[in-house]
FIGUTOR-806585 format. One line per field, with one value per residue (C-alpha): residue in three letters; x, z, y; residue number from 1. Coordinates in nm, 4 decimals, always signed. Layout:
<sites>
res (ala_...) .
X (X_...) .
Z (Z_...) .
Y (Y_...) .
n (NUM_...) .
</sites>
This chain:
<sites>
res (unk_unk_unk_unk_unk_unk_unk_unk_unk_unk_unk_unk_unk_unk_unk_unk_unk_unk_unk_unk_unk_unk_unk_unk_unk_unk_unk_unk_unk_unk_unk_unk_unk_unk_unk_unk_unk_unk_unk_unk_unk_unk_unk_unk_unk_unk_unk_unk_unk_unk_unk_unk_unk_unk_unk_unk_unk_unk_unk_unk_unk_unk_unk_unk_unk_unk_unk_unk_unk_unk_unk_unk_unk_unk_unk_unk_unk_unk_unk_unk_unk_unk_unk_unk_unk_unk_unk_unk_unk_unk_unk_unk_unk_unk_unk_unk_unk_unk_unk_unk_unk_unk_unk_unk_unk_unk_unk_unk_unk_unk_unk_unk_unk_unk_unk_unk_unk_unk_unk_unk_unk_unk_unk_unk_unk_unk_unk_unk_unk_unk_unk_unk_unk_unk_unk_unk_unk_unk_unk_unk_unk_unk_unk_unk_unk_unk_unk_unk_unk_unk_unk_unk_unk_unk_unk_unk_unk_unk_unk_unk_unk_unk_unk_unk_unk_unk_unk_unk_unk_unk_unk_unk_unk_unk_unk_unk_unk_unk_unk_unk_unk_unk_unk_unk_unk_unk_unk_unk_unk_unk_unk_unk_unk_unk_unk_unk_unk_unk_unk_unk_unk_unk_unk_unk_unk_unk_unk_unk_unk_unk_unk_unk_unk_unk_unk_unk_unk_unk_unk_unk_unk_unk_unk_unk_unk_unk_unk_unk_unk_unk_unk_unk_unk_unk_unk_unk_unk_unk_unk_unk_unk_unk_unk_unk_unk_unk_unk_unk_unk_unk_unk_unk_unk_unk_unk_unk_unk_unk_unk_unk_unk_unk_unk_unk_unk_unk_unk_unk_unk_unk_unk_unk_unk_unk_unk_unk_unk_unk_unk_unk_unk_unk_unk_unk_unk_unk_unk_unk_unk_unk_unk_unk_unk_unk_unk_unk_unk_unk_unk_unk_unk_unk_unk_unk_unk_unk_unk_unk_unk_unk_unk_unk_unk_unk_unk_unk_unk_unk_unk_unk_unk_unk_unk_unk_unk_unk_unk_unk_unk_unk_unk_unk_unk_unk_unk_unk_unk_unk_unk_unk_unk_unk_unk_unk_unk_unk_unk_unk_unk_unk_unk_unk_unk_unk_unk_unk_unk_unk_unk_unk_unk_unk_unk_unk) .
X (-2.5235_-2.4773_-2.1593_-2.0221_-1.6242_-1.4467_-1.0769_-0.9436_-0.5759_-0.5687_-0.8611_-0.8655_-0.9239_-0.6021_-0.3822_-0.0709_+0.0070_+0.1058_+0.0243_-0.2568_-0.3883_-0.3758_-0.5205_-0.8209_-0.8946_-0.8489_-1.0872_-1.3547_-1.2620_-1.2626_-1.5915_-1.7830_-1.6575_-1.8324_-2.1553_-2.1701_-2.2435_-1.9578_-1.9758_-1.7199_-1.8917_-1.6413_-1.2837_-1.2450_-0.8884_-0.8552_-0.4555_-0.2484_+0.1366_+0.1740_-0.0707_-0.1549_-0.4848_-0.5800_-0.5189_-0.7683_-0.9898_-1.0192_-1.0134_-1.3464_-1.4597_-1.4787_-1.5560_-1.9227_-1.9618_-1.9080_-2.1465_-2.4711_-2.3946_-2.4389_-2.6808_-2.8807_-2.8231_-2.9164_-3.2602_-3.3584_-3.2791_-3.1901_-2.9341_-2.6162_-2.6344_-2.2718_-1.9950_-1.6249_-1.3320_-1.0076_-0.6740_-0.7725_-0.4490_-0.4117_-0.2664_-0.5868_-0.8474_-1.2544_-1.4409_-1.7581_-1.8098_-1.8919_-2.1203_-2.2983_-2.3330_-2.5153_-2.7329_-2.8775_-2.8011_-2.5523_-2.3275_-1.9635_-1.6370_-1.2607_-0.9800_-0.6251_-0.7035_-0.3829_-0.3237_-0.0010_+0.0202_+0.3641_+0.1563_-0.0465_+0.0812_-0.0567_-0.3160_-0.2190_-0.3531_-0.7051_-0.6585_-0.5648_-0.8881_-1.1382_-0.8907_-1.0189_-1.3933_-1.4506_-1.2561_-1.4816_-1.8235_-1.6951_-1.8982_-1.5365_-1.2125_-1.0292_-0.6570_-0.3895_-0.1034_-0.1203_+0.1045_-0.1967_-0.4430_-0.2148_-0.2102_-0.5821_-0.6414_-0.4083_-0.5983_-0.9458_-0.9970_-1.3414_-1.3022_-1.4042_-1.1140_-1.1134_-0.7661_-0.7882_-0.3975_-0.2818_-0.3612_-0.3433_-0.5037_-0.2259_-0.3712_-0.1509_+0.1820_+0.0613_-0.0227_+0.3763_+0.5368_+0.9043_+1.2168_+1.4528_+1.7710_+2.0672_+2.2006_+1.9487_+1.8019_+1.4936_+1.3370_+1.0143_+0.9617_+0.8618_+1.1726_+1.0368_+1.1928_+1.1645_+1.1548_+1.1750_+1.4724_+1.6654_+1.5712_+1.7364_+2.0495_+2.0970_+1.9957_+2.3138_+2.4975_+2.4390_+2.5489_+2.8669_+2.9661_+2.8736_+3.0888_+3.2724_+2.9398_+2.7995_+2.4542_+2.2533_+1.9867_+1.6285_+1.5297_+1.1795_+1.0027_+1.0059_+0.9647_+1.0723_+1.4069_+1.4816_+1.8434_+1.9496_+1.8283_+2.0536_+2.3574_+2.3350_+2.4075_+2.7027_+2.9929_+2.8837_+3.0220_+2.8517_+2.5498_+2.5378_+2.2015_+1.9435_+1.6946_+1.3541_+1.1317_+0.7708_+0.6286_+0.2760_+0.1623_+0.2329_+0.5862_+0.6349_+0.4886_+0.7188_+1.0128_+0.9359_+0.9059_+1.3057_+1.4116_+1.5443_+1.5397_+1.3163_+1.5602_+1.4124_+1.4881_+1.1636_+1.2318_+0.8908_+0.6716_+0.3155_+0.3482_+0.4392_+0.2186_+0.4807_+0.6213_+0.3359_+0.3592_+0.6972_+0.6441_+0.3689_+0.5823_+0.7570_+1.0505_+1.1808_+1.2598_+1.4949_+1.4011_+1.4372_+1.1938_+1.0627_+0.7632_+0.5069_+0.7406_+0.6530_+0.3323_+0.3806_+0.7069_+0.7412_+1.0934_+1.3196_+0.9811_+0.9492_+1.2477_+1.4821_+1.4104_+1.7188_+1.7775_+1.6500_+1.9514_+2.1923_+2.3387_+2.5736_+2.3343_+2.1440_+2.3930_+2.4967_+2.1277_+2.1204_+2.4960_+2.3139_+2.0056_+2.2816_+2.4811_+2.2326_+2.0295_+1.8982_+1.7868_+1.6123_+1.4827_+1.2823_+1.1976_+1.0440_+0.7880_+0.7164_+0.6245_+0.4456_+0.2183_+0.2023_+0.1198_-0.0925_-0.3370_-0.2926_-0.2761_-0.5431_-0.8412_-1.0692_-0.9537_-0.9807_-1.2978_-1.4128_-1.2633_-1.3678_-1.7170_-1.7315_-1.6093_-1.8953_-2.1214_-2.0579_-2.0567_-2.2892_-2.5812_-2.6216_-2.7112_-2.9572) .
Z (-0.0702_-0.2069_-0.0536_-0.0075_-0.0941_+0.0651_+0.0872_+0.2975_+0.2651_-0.1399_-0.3959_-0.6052_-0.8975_-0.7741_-1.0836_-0.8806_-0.8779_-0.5289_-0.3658_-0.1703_-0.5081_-0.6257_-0.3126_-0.2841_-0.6675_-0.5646_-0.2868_-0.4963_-0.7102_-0.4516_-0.3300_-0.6876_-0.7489_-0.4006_-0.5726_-0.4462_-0.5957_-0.4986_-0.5894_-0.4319_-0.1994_-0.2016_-0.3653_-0.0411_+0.0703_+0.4361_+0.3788_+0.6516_+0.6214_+0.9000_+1.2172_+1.2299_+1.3946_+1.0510_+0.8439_+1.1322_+1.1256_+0.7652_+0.7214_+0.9282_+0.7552_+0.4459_+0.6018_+0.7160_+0.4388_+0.2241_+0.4945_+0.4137_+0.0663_+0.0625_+0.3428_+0.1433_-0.1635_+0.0287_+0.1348_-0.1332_-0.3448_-0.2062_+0.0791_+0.0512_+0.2959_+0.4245_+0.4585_+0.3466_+0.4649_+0.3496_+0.5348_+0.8239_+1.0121_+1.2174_+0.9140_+0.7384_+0.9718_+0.8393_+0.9554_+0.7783_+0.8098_+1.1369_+1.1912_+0.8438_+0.9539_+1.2891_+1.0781_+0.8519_+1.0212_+0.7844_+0.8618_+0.8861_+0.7953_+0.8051_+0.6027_+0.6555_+0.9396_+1.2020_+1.5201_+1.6750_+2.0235_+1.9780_+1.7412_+2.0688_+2.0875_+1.9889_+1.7462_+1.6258_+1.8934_+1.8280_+1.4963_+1.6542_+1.8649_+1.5336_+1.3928_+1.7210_+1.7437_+1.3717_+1.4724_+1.7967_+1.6118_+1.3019_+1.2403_+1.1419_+1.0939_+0.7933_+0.8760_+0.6047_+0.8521_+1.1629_+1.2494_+1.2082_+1.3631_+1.7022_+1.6740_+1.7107_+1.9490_+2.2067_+2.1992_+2.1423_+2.2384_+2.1912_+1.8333_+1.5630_+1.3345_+1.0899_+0.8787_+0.5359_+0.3454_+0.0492_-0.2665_-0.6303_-0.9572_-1.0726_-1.4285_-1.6548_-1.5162_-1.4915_-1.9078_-1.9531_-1.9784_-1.7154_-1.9543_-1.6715_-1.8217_-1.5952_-1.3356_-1.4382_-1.1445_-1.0650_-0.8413_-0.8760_-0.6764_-0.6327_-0.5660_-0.2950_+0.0506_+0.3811_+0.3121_-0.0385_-0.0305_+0.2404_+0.0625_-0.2274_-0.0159_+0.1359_-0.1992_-0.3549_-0.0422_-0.1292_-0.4555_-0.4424_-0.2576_-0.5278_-0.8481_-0.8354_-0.9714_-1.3484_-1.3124_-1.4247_-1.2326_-1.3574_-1.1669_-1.2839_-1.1425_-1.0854_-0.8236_-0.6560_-0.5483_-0.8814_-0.9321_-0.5462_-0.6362_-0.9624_-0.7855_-0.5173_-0.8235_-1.0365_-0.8922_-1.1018_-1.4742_-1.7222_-1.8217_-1.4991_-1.4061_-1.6061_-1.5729_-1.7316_-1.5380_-1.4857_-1.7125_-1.7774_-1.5868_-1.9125_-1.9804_-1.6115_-1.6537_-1.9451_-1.7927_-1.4951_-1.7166_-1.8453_-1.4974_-1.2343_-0.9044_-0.7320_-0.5012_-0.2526_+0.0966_+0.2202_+0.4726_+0.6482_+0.3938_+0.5276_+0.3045_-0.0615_-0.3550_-0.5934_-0.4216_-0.4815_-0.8422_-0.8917_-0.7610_-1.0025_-1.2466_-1.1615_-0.9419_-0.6323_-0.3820_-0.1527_+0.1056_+0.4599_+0.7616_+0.8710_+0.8927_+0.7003_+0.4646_+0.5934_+0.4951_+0.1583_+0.1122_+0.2417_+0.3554_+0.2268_+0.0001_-0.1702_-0.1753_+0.1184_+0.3653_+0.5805_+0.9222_+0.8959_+0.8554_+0.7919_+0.4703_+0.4590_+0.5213_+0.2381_+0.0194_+0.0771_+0.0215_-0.3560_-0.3982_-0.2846_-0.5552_-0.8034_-0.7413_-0.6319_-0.9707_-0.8516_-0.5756_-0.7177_-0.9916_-0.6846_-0.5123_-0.8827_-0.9078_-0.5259_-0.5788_-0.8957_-0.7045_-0.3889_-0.5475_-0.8439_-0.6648_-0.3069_-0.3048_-0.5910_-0.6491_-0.7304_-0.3616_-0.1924_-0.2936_-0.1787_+0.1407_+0.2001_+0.0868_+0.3714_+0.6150_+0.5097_+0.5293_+0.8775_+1.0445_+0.8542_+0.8491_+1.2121_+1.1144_+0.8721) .
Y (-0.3098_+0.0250_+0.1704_+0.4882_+0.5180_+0.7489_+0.8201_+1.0894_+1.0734_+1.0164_+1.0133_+0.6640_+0.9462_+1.1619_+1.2235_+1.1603_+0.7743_+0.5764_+0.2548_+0.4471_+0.5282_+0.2079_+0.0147_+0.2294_+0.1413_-0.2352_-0.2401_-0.1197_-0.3581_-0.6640_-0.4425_-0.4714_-0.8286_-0.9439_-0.8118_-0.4837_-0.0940_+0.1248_+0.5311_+0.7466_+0.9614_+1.2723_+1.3763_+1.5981_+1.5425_+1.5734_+1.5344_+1.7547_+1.7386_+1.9514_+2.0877_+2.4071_+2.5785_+2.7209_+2.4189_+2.2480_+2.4649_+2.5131_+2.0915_+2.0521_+2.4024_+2.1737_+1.8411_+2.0014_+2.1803_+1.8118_+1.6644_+1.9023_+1.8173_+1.5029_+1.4856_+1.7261_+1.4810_+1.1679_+1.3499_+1.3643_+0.9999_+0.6813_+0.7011_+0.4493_+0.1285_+0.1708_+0.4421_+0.2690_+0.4823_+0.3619_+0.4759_+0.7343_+0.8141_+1.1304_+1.3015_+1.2142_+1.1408_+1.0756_+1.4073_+1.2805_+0.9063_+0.8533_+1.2045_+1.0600_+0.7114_+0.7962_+1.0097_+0.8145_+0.5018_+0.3792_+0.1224_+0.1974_+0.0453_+0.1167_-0.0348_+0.0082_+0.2595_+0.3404_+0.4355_+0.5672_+0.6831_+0.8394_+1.1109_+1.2053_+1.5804_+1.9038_+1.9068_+1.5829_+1.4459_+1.5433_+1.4189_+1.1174_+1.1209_+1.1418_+0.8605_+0.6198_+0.7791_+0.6202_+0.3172_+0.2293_+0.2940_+0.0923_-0.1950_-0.3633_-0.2177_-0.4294_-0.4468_-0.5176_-0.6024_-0.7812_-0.4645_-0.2048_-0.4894_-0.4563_-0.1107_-0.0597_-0.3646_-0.1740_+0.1312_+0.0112_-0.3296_-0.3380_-0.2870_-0.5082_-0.5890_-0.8415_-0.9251_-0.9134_-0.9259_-0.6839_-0.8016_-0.6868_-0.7605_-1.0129_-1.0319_-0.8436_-1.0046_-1.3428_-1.2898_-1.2468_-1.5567_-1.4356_-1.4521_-1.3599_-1.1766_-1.3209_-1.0309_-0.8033_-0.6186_-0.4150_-0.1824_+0.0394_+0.3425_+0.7055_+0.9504_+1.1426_+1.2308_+1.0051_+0.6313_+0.6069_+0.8274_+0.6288_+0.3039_+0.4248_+0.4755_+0.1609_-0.0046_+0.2162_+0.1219_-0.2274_-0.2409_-0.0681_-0.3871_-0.6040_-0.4308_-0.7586_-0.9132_-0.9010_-0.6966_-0.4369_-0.2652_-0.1288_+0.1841_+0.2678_+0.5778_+0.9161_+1.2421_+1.5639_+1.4023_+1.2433_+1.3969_+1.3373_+0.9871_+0.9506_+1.1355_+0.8538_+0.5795_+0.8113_+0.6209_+0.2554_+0.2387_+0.3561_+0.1030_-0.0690_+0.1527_+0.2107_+0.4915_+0.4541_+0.7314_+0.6852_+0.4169_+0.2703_-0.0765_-0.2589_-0.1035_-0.2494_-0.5837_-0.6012_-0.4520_-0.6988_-0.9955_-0.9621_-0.9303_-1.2189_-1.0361_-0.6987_-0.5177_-0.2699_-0.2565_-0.1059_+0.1195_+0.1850_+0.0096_+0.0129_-0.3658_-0.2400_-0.3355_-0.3581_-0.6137_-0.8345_-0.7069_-0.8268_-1.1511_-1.2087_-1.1649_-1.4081_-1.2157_-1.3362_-1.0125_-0.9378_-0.6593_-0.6045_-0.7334_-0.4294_-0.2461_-0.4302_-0.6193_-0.9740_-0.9539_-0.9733_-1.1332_-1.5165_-1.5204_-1.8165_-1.8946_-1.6201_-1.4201_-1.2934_-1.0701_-0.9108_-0.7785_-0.3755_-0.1276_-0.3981_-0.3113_-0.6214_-0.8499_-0.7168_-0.7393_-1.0344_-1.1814_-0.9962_-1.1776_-1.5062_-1.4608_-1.3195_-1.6737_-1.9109_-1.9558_-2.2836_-2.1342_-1.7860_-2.0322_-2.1622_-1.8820_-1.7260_-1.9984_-2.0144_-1.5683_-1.6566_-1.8748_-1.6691_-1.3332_-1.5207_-1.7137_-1.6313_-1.2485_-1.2228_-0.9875_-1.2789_-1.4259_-1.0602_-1.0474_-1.3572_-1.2652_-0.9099_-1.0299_-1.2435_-0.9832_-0.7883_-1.0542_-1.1665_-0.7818_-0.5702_-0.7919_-0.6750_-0.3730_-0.4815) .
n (1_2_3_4_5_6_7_8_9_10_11_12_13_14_15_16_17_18_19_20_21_22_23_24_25_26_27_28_29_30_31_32_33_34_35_36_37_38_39_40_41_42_43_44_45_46_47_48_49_50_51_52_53_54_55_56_57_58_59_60_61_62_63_64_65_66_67_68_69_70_71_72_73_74_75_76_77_78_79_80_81_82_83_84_85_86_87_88_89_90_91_92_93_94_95_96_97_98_99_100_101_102_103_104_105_106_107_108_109_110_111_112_113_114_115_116_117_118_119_120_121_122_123_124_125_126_127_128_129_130_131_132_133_134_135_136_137_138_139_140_141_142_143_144_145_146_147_148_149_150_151_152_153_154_155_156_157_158_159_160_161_162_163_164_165_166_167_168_169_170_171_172_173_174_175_176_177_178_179_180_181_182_183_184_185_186_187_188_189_190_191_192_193_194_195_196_197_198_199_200_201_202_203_204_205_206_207_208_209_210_211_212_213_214_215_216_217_218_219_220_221_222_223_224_225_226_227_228_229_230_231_232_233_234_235_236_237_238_239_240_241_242_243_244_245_246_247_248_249_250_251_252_253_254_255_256_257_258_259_260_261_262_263_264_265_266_267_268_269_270_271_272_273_274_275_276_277_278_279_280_281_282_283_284_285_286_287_288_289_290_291_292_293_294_295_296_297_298_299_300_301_302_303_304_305_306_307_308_309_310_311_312_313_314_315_316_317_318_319_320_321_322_323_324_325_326_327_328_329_330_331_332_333_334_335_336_337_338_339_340_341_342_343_344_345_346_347_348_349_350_351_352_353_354_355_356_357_358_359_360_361_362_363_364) .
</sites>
């Protein structure tokens, strides 16, 4: 099929790198590995940190001005066969898909889209409503977490949703043979306010109860809340954190191949693709169960994953990986495997290509 990409919250050409970024990019990967032509319909960002009437107004302002475009475009040469949204959520909802789709009789699809009800108030609320229009006329709705799956079953339970679990093109870490350097530590994430920020102060939290321990911890990454972020580390001795900024996917899958455990607690992780990074390096991971966490860490197989908010219980697991080497030996092989073969884009693909298969030809 030729499909039309679109991503509302975060172009996969935006300059600014995330694990939105980086997702979008992988689907059309998995998309163009199950055999199929994907062009990104439109870099209009439909992005809202906060309601107002004239950020609405000017939001759909753009959205119909993007839909004559490319209705005018699609008039005249060959219209796509389907309309791919990836993450609508009622900060970013899809303004074009679904008005396009009945149009030209496209078929439509979601991935990764959410639904809160608690966000039912003011304008966010008719956000909210485009977010569950698209959902109900989506051919299927491809959920990432059972988490987001629930989510829209409880508010449209006519919906068609269909499962399909984060992935990553494991490829560069798998070529890196691990050479684990003992106690060393590792964490990769944007400094920016919310939950990065308060993961960064229970993982500080953490460690300051483990100075009795011999480690050294990676921090690689960078933001707006960089200095708050080092200030929250200044008590350790000197050389116990390392700061390397913002670094390229092969200075991590290097820096990730000398390291023996990812710590991150993951407050509020949608799911975390870095996660699934580390562990194909070879990385066992502690973190907490919360949010969508579990779906890409295998507790007690994989790494550890704590109680959420429970700082000495996270601790404690990093002092069992730190002491246990038998046991984190383990655990590296069993994430090697789990992010290597069984989170992979060559699987995704498979998988997503049968999603397709099975709902779209309906519309045929």
């Amino acid at each position: 099929m030729k499909i039309a990409f679109y991503c509302p919250l975060k172009s996969p050409n935006h300059a600014v790198p995330s694990g939105d970024r980086l997702m979008a990019r992988l689907l059309m990967a998995a998309l163009e590995r199950a055999g199929h032509q994907v062009e990104i319909a439109s870099e209009l960002r439909a992005f809202m940190p906060e309601a107002s009437s004239v950020a609405v107004g000017a939001l759909a302002a753009a959205a119909e001005a993007e839909r004559g475009r490319l209705s005018a475009r699609w008039r005249e040469t060959a219209r796509p066969d389907a309309w791919f949204c990836y993450h609508p959520y009622y900060k970013a909802p899809d303004l074009m898909g679904p008005a396009l789709a009945r149009d030209f009789g496209l078929a439509y699809v979601t991935a990764e889209a959410s639904y809160s009800a608690r966000r039912n108030t003011g304008l966010w609320a008719e956000m909210q409503a485009n977010v569950l229009e698209a959902v109900k006329l989506a051919s299927v709705n491809i959920c990432l977490t059972r988490r987001d799956r629930d989510g829209l079953a409880a508010v449209a339970p006519d919906a068609r949703l269909s499962l399909l679990p984060p992935f990553i093109d494991s490829g560069l870490l798998l070529d890196k043979q691990p050479a684990p350097q003992p106690g060393q530590l590792i964490t990769v994430a944007m400094m920016r306010s919310g939950d990065k920020m308060q993961s960064f102060v229970m993982l500080a939290d953490a460690l300051i109860r483990l100075a009795h321990l011999p480690w050294q911890l990676s921090v690689v990454g960078d933001g707006p809340r960089a200095g708050e972020v080092r200030a929250l580390f200044a008590g350790f001795d000197e050389g116990r954190i390392i700061w390397h900024g913002q670094k390229t996917a092969g200075e991590i899958a290097d820096l990730l191949s000398k390291s023996a455990l990812y710590v991150w607690p993951g407050c509020g992780e949608a799911y975390g693709l870095a996660y699934l990074e580390a562990q194909a390096a070879g990385l066992p991971v502690v973190a907490q169960a919360i949010a969508g966490v579990p779906e890409v860490v295998v507790d007690s197989r994989t790494g550890l994953l704590t109680p959420p908010s429970d700082i000495d219980a996270y601790a404690k697991a990093i002092e069992r990986m730190l002491t246990q080497n038998a046991e984190r030996q383990a655990f590296a092989r069993a994430a090697r495997i789990f992010a290597g073969e069984e989170r992979s884009l060559d699987r995704a693909a498979g998988q997503l290509g049968a999603i397709l298969d099975l709902h779209l030809k309906r519309t045929e």
